[in-house]
C-alpha positions in Angstrom: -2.6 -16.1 -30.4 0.6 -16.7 -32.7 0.9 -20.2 -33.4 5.0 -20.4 -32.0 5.4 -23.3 -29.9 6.1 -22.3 -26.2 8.0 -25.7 -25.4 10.7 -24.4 -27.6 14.0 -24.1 -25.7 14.6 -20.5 -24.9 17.4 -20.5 -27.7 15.1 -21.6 -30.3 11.9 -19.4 -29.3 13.4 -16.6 -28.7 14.6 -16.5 -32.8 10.9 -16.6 -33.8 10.0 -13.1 -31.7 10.2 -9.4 -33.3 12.4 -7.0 -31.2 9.1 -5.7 -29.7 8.1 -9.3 -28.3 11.3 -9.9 -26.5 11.0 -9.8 -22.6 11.4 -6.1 -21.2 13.4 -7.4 -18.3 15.4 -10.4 -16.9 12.9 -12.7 -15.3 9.7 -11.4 -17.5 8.3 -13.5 -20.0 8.1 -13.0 -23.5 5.1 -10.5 -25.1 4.5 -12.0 -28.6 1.2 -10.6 -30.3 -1.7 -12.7 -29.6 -5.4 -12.5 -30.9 -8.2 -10.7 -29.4 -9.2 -13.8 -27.5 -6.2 -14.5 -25.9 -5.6 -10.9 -24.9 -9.1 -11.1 -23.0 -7.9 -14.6 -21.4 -4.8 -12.9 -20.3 -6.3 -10.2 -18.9 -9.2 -12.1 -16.8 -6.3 -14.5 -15.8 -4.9 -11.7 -14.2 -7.0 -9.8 -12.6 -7.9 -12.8 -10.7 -4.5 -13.9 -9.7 -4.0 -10.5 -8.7 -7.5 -10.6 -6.9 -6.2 -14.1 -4.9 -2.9 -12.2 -3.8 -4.7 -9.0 -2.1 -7.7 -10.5 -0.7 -6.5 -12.2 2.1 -4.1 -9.3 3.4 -7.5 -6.9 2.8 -9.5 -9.5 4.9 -7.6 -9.3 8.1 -6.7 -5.6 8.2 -10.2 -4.6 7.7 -11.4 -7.0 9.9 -8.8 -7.3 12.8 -11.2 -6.0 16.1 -13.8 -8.9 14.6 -11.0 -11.3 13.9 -9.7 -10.9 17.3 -12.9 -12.1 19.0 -13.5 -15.0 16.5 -9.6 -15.9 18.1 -10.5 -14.9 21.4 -7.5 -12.7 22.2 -7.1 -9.2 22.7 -6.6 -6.2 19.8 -2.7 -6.1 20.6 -2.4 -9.5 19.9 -5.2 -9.7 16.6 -3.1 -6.5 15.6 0.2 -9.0 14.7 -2.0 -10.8 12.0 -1.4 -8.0 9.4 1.7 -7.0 10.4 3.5 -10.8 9.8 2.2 -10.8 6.4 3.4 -7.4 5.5 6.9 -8.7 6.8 7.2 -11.7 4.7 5.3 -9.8 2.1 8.4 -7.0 2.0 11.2 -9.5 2.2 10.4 -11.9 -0.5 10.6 -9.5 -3.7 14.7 -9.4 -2.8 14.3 -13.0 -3.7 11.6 -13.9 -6.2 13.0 -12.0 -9.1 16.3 -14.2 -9.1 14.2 -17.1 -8.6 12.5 -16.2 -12.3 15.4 -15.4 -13.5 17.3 -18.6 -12.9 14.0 -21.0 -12.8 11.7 -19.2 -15.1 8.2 -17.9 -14.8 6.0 -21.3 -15.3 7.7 -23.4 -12.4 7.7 -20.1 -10.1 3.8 -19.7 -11.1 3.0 -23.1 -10.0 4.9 -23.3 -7.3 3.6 -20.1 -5.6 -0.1 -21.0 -6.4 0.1 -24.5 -4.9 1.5 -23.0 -2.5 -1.4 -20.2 -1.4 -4.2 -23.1 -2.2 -2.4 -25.2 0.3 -2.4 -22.1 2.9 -5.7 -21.5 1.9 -6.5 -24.8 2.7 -4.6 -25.0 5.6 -6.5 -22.3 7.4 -9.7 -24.0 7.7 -8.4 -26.6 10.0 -6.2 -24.1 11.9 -8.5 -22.3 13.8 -6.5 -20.6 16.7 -4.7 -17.8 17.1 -0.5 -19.4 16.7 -2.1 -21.5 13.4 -3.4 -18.1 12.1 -0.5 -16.2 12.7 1.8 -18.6 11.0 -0.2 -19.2 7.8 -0.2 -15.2 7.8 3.2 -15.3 7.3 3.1 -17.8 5.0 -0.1 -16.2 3.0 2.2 -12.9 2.8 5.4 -14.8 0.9 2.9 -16.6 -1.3 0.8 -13.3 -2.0 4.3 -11.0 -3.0 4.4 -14.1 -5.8 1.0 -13.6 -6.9 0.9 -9.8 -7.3 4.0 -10.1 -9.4 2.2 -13.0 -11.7 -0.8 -11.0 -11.8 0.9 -8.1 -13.3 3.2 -9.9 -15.9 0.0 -11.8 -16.9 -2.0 -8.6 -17.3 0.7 -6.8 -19.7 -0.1 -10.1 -21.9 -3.6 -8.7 -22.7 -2.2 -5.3 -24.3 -0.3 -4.7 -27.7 3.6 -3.5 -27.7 2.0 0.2 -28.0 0.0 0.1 -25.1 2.1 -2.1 -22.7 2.8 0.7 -20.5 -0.5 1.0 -19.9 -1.7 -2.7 -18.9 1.5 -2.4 -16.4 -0.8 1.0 -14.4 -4.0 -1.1 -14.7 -2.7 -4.2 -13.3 -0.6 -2.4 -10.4 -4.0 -0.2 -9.7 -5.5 -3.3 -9.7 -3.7 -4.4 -6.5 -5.6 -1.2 -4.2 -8.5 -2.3 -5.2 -8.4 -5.3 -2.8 -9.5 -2.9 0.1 -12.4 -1.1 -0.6 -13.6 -4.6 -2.4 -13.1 -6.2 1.0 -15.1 -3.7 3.0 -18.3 -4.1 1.3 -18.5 -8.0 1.3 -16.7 -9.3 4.0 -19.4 -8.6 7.1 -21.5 -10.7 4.8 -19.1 -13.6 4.8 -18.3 -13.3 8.6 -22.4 -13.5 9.3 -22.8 -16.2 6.8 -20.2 -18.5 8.6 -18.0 -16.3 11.1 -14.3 -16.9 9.6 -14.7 -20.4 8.2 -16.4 -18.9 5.3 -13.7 -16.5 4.5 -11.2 -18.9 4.2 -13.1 -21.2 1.7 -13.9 -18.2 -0.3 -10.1 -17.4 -0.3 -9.7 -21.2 -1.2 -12.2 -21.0 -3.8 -10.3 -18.3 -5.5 -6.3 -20.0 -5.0 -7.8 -23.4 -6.8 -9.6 -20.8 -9.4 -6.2 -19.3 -10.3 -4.0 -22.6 -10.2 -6.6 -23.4 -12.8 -6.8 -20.7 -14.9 -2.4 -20.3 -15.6 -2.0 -24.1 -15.8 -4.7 -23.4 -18.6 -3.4 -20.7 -19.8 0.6 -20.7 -19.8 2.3 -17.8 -20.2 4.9 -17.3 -22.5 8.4 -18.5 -21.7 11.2 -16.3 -20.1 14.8 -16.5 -20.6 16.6 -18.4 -17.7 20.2 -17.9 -16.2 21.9 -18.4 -13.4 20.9 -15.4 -11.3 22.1 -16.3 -7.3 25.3 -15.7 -5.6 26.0 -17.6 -2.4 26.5 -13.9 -0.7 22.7 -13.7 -2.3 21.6 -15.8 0.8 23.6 -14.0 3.6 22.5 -10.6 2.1 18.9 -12.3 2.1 19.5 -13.6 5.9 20.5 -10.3 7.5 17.8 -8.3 5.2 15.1 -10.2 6.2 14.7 -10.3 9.8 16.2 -6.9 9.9 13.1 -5.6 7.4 10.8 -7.8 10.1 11.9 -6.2 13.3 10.9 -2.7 11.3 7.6 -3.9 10.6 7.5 -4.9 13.9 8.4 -1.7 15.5 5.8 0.5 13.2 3.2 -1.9 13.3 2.6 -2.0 17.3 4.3 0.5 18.3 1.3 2.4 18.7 -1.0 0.0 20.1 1.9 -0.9 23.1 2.9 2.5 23.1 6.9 3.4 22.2 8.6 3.7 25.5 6.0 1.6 27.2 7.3 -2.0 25.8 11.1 -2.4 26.2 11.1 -5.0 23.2 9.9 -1.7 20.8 13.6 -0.4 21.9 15.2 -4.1 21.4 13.9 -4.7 18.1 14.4 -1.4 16.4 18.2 -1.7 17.3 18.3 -5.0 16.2 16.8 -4.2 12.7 19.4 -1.0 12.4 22.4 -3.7 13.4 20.9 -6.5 10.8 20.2 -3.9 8.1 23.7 -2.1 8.7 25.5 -4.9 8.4 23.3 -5.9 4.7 24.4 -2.8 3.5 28.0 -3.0 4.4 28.1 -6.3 2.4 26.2 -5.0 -0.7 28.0 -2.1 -0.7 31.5 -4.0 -1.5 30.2 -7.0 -4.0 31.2 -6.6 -7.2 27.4 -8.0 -8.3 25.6 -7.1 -5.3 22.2 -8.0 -4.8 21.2 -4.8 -4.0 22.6 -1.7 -6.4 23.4 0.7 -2.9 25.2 3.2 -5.3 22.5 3.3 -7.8 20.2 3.5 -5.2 21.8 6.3 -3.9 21.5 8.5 -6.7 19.5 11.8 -6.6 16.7 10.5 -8.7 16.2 7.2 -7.1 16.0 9.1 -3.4 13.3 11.2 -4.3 11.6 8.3 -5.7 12.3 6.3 -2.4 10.4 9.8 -0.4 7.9 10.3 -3.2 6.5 6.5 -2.1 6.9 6.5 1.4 5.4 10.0 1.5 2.3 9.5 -0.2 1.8 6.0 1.8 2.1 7.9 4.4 -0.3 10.4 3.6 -2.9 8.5 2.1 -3.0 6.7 5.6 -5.7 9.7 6.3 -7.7 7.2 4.0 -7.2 3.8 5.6 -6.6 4.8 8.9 -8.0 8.0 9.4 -11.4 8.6 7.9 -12.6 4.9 8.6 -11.3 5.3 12.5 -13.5 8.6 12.9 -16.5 6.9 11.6 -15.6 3.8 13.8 -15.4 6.7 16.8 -18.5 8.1 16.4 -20.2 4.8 16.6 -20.6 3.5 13.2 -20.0 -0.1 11.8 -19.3 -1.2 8.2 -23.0 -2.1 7.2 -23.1 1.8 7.7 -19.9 2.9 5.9 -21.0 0.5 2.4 -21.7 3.8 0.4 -18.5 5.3 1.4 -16.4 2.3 0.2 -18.5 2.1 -2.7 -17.6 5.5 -3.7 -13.7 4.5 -2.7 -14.2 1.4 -4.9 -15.2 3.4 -8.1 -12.7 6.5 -7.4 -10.0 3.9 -6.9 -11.0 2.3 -10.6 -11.2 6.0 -12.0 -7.9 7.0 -10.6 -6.2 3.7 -12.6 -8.3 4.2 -15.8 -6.9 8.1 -15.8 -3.7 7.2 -14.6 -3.4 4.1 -17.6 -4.6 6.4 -20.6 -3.5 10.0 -19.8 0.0 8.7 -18.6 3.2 10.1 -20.2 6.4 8.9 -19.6 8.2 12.1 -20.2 6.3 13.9 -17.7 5.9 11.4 -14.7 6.4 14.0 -11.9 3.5 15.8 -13.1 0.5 13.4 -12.0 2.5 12.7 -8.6 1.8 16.4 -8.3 -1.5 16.8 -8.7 -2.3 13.3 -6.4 0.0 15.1 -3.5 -2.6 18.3 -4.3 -6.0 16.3 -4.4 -5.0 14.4 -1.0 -4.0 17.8 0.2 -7.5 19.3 -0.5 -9.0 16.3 0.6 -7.5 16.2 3.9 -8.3 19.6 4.7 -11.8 19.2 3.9 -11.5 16.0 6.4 -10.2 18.5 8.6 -13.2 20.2 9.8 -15.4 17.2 10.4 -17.3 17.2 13.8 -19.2 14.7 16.1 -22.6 14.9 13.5 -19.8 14.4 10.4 -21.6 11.0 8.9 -20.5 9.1 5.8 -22.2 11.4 3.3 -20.1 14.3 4.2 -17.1 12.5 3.0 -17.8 11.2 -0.2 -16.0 14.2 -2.1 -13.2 14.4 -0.2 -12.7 10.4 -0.1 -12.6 10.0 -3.4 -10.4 12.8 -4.5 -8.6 10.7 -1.8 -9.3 7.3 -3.7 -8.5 8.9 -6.8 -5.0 10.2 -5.8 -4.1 6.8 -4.5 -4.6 5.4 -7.8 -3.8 7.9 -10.0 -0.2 8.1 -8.2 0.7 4.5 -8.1 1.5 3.9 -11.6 3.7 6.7 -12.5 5.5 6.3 -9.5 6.3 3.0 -11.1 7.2 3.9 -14.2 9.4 6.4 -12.7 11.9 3.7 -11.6 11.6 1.7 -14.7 12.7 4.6 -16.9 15.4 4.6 -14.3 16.1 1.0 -14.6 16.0 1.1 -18.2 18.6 4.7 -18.1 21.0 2.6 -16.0 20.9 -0.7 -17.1 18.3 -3.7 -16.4 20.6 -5.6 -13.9 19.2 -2.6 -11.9 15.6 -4.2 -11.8 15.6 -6.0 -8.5 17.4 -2.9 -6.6 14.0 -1.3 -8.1 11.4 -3.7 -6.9 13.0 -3.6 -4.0 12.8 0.0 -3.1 8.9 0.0 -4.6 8.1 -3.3 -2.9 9.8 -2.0 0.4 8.6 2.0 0.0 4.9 0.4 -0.4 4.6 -2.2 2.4 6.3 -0.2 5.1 5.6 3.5 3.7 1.4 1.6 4.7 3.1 0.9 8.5 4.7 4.0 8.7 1.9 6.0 7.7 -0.3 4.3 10.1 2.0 4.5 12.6 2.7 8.5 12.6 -1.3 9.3 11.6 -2.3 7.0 14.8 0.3 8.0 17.5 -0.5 12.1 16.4 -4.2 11.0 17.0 -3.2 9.7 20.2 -1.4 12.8 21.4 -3.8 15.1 20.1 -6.7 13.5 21.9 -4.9 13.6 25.2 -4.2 17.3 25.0 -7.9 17.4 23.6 -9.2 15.8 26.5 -7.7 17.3 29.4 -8.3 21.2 27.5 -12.1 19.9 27.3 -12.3 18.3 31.1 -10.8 21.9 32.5 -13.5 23.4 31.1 -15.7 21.5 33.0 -17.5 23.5 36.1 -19.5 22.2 38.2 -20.9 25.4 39.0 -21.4 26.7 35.4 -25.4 26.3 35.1 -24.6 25.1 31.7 -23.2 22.4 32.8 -25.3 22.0 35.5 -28.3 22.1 32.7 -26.5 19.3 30.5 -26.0 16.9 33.6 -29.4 17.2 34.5 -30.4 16.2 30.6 -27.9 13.4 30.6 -29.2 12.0 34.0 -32.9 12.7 33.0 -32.3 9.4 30.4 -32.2 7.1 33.0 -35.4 8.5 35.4 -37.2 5.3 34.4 -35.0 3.2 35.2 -33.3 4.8 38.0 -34.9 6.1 41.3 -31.7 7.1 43.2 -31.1 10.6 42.4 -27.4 10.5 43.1 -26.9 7.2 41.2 -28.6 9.4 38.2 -26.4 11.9 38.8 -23.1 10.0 38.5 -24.3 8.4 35.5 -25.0 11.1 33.5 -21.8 12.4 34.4 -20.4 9.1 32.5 -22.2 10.1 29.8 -20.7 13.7 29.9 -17.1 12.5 30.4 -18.1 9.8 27.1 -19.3 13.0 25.3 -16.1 15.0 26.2 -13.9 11.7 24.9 -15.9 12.2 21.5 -15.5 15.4 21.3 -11.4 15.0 22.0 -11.1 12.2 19.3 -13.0 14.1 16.6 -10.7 17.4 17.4 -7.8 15.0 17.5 -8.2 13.7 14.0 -9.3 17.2 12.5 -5.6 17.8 14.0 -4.0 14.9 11.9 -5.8 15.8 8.5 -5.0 19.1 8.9 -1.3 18.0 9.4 -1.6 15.5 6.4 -3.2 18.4 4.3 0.0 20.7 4.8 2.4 17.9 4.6 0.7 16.8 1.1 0.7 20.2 -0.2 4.5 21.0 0.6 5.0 17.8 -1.1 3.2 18.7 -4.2 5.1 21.9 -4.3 8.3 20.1 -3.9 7.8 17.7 -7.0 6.6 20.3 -8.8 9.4 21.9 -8.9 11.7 19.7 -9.6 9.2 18.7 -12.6 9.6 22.5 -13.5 13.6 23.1 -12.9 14.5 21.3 -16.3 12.5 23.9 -18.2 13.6 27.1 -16.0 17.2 25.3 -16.5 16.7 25.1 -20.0 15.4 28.6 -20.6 18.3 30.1 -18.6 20.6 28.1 -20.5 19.5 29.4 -23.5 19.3 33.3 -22.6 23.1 32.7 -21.5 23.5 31.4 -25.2 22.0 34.3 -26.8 23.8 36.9 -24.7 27.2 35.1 -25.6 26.2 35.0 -29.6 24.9 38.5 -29.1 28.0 39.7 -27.6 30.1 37.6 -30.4 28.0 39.1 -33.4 28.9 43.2 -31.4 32.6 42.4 -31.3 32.6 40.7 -34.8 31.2 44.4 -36.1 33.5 46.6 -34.2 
């Protein structure tokens, strides 16, 4: 590591770095060269912070129906749990890029990692459901801190030439969280129901702490970054990002126009964030850039995000809650998130060393196409479809997911560095935003299609139905025949194999029902691969055009120059 003194003030330290080790942007430490050593520190240091800031969001959303009985409360209720840390999760990034830039890195690293060891700590004394929901909440401010640390630590561990791609690895790093969770987590339940979750998750926040009080990282240039308006923009954003949470998040599970407070809250999050953007939109130093925002590039950005969170909901929501309907429980799914796991790590590696930031579009396009073919092999699963027929089109799946995530990124950053660096927290904004409730979203529309689909399902399949058909007559008497041991009444036998038939029917709807929704994803993923690829491909037909014009003009100058 170079020898320069890190206590230096920032005036002092900042004359000893090369133009390549000064910070990128406002709020981001310094990169100076370090030894092999010290890159390998830095790198271990932040996988692990960035391990402590996903696991405990991973935890509860793959665990919420067994989380809800440790609690003893009902699905609707367990079903909050994710969706309060996802809502302080969204709304802190508006904030916690000032607060390096006027504080610095090292007091906002400690503070934020105290912080998650004491919610951490916290949760083992907290055991009902109002305790949990709170240090949710809590757990999602302190976890937006540690994904950011995470990353800025992990770029420490690669040269000046190859900085680009420890930013992919470390945000890849980040989806990793899920899969990991899946295959462990049953064991930690068993071992010691919740309790031993939470001291694993403390295990890892004291981990951490150690590790970057060990290991500082470099120092960051500090300036007065808030604006009293910061703090109203803050106050209306907030809540009015929460509300929308809110609203995707259990809108499903109460049903839209069943609960009046779905109505209430969405209008309440449209006045709050309406009135956020009226007053960004007239600052001279606003917060949020709205005008930059608005630009043609940064839109299709924004849709590019949202869209493929939405879509790769056929992953997190879809493919795990047909296997879940047909009966299957994680111990049973391990191979499957196995194969996520290692597709996931494959998609980042790819992503990291085949990246170029000239052609950014391009690997957005061919994620849109994987999850497009992936889907539509999804799409014509049935009630024997088991794990094993979905490891190729899961990991394409896994693949995209990670192989999209980092040029999507970069994509805004070559914006922000285009337009000007004061347009860095409009970015992480939009991306922190576009992630977190593009996940909702997704879930939200892939869930309430399933829904509708299996209703239409399910009454098509019960018309069918005839009594009289001898078929049907021939699979009642099967059903019933399971229970001549134990039942003697032939009538009672009767009506419960008809409970069997009307179970088999409900199957049978659900599994048509999500063949619906991947089929739906698969379209929607391939128009969208289409669309970017064109506008990946308009510069050069621009271009060419362009230049036939030019030689038709210098061909018709050169004619009348001879005449």
């Amino acid at each position: 590591m170079s020898r320069r003194n890190f206590s230096l003030p920032w005036a002092e330290y900042v004359q000893t770095l090369k133009p390549h080790e000064r910070p990128m942007f406002p709020g981001s430490p310094a990169t100076p060269d370090h030894t092999l050593p010290y890159r390998l520190a830095y790198f271990a240091v932040g996988m692990l912070v960035t391990a402590t800031g996903g696991i405990g969001a991973a935890m509860v959303t793959a665990n919420t129906q067994q989380l809800a009985g440790a609690l003893g409360v009902s699905l609707t209720e367990a079903a909050w749990l994710p969706v309060v840390f996802v809502m302080t999760n969204a709304c802190m990034n508006l904030l916690l890029v000032k607060f390096r830039m006027q504080y610095g890195l090292r007091l906002f690293a400690q503070i934020f990692l105290i912080a998650y060891a004491l919610i951490a700590f916290g949760a083992l004394f907290f055991e009902d459901y109002q305790s949990t929901l709170i240090v949710r909440a809590f757990a999602g401010m302190a976890s937006a801190a540690l994904t950011t640390l995470g990353v800025l630590y992990t770029i420490q561990a690669f040269p000046a030439a190859h900085r680009l791609k420890g930013l992919v690895l470390a945000i890849g790093a980040s989806s990793l969280a899920i899969p990991a969770v899946r295959i462990f987590s049953n064991h930690l339940v068993d071992l010691s129901e919740w309790r031993g979750f939470h001291v694993f998750e403390l295990g890892l926040s004291l981990l951490s702490l150690a590790a970057v009080f060990a290991l500082k990282a470099p120092p960051s240039e500090r300036f007065k970054a808030f604006d009293k308006l910061d703090f109203l923009t803050f106050a209306l954003f907030a809540p009015g990002i929460a509300l929308l949470c809110a609203v995707l998040g259990l809108g499903r599970i109460v049903w839209w126009t069943e609960a009046a407070w779905i109505g209430w809250a969405l209008v309440g999050s449209i006045v709050l964030l309406t009135a956020a953007v009226v007053i960004e939109y007239n600052r001279t130093t606003p917060l949020i850039n709205l005008k930059w925002m608005a630009g043609p590039d940064i839109i299709r950005l924004a849709l590019i995000i949202v869209g493929i969170r939405v879509v790769l909901s056929e992953q997190t929501y879809g493919a795990v809650g047909l296997m879940t309907q047909m009966g299957l429980g994680p111990d049973q799914m391990h191979g499957l998130f196995w194969l996520i796991l290692i597709a996931t790590i494959a998609g980042s590696l790819t992503s990291a060393f085949t990246m170029n930031p000239a052609k950014l579009y391009k690997p957005i396009a061919i994620s849109l196409a994987l999850i497009a073919v992936g889907a539509f092999l999804d799409s014509h699963s049935t009630v024997l479809t088991r794990p094993g027929q979905l490891y190729f089109s899961q990991a394409l799946l896994a693949f995209a997911a990670a192989f999209f995530i980092g040029p999507a990124m970069m994509s805004g950053v070559v914006q922000v560095l285009q337009k000007g660096a004061h347009n860095f927290v409009s970015f992480i904004v939009i991306f922190g935003i576009g992630q977190n409730v593009g996940g909702l979203l997704g879930s939200a529309v892939v869930g309430t299609l399933q829904t509708w689909r299996e209703k239409f399902h399910s009454n098509q399949l019960s018309e069918q139905i005839n009594l009289g058909d001898p078929d049907v007559v021939q699979r009642l008497q099967q059903l019933s025949g399971a229970y001549a041991r134990v039942i003697g009444d032939p009538a009672l036998r009767t009506a419960e194999g008809q409970v069997l038939l009307q179970q088999q029917i409900s199957q049978q709807a659900h599994v048509l029902a999500y063949n619906d929704v991947f089929l739906l994803i698969a379209v929607f993923a391939a128009m969208g691969s289409l669309w970017v690829t064109f506008h990946h491909l308009r510069p050069r037909f621009t271009a060419r055009r362009a230049a036939r014009q030019a030689e038709k003009v210098d061909a018709a100058a050169a004619a009348a120059a001879i005449d």
